[in-house]
N, C-alpha and C positions, 0 to 999 in steps of 0.2 A: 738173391731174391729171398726176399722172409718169407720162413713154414709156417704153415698155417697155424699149427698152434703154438706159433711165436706171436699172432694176431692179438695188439693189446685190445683188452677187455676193462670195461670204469666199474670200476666197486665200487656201492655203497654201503654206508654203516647201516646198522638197523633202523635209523632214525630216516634212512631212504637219503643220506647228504654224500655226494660224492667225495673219498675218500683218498683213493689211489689209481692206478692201476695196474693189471697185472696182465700175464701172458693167459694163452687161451689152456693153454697147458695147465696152467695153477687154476683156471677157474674149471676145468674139469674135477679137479684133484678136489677143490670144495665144495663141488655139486656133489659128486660122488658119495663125499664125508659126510652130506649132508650139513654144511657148515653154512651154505650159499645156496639161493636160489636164481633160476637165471631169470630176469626180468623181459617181458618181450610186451608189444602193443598191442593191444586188441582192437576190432573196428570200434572208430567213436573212438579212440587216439586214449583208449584207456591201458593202464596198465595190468597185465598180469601178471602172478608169477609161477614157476617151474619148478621141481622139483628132479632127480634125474630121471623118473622115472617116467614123467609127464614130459618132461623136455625130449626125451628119447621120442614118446609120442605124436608130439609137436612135430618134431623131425619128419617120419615118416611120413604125415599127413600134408606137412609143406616144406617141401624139400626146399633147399636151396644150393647154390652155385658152388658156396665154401662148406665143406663138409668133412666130418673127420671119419675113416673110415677104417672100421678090422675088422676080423676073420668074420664078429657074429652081428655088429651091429654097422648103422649109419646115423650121425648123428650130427648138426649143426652148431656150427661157430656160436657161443654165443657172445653177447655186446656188450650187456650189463650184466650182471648181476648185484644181489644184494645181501648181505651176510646179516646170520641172524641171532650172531652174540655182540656183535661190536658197536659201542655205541661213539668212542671217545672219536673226535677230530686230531689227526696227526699237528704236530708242532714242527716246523721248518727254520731251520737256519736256513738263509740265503747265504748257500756260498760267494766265496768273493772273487766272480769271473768276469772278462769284459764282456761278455754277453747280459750281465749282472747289472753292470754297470750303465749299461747302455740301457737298460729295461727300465733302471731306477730311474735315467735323465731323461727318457720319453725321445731320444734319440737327439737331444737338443745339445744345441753349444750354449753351456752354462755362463760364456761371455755375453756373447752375441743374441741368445736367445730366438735363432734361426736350428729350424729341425731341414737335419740334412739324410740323406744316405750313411747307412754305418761304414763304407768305403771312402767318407770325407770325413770322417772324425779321428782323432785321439784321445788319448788318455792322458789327461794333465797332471800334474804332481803342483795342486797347489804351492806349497812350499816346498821348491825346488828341491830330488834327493839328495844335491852337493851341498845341500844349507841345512842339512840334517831333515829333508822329508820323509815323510816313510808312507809308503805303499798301503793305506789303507783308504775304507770307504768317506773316510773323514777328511781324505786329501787327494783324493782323486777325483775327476769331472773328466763330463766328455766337455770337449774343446774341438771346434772347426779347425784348420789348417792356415785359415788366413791368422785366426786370433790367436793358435797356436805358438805360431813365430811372432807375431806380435811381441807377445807375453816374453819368449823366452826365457832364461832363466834368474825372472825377477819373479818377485811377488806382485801377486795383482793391483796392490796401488802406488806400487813404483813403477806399473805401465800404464798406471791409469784407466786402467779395466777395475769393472767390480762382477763379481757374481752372482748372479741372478738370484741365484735359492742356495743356503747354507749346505753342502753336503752332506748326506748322513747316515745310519748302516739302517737299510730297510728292513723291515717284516714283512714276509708271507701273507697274505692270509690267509685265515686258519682254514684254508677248506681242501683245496687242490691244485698240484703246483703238477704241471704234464711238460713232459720234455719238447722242445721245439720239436723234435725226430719225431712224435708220434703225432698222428694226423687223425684228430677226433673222428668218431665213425657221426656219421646224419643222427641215429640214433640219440646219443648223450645230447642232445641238445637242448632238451627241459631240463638236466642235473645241472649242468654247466653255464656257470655266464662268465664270459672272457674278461667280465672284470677281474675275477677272481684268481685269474692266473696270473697278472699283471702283481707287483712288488707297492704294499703299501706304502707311502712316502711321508705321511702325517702318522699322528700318534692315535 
């Protein structure tokens, strides 16, 4: 079961653009420092922001369910916050996983051009590893199972297959990339648009 203050929390940069995220833990530690402020909504769905000393306040006045608690004080999880030196948007490499993989091909068989379940796909080696292919985003596709064997270990116009769309190593975008495991709070939903967590595939 995750501690509460293992509870991810969305940082933004000073420019209010979501950035990262962190544990509830690290966002005390930059309230505290006064590095962060914690962002919370006011009626009329407006934003405002916290300080710790005002956040503590906040707390007392509206309690809630997830609260961190010691000897002297009670205080509230916070959701957002928003730091108030950092301006720059992080730079990501996309690792090269088959979760990766599969995010860049939109879950499609780069043959067939049918989007399946990631439990009917593979991972094709363009040109075949016994014909010297190598293991990158430039030779790999996802591939259905029927077109998989199809293919075999030919090239795809010795089976007479073609490929849909060239492969190719994706970008980020430059805004916020959240791990599948972390499960957006309601909250983050004006920072965040789920395009932006998806894998750019154009230049």
């Amino acid at each position: 079961m995750q501690s509460t203050l293992e509870t991810p929390v969305l940082v933004l940069n000073r420019l209010w653009q979501a950035v990262n995220t962190c544990s509830a833990k690290r966002a005390f530690t930059l309230l505290y420092q006064g590095h962060a402020q914690v962002v919370s909504t006011a009626p009329g769905n407006e934003f405002v922001t916290h300080d710790f000393a005002s956040w503590q306040d906040f707390s007392n006045e509206n309690p809630d369910r997830e609260m961190v608690q010691t000897i002297s004080i009670k205080i509230r999880i916070p959701r957002i916050i928003v730091l108030l030196m950092f301006e720059r948007l992080p730079k990501k490499e996309v690792k090269f996983t088959r979760h990766n993989v599969f995010e860049r091909d939109a879950n499609t068989c780069q043959y067939c051009g049918i989007v399946f379940s990631r439990d009917s796909l593979n991972l094709d080696h363009i040109m075949p590893r016994d014909r010297g292919g190598q293991t990158t985003w430039e030779n790999i596709v996802c591939s259905c199972i029927p077109c998989n064997t199809r293919k075999g270990n030919r090239l795809p116009h010795e089976a007479r297959m073609a490929l849909i769309r060239k492969p190719k190593r994706p970008k980020w975008r430059p805004f916020i990339h959240i791990s599948v495991s972390t499960n957006p709070h309601d909250s983050w939903k004006h920072f965040l648009d789920i395009a932006y967590w998806n894998v750019e595939l154009g230049d």
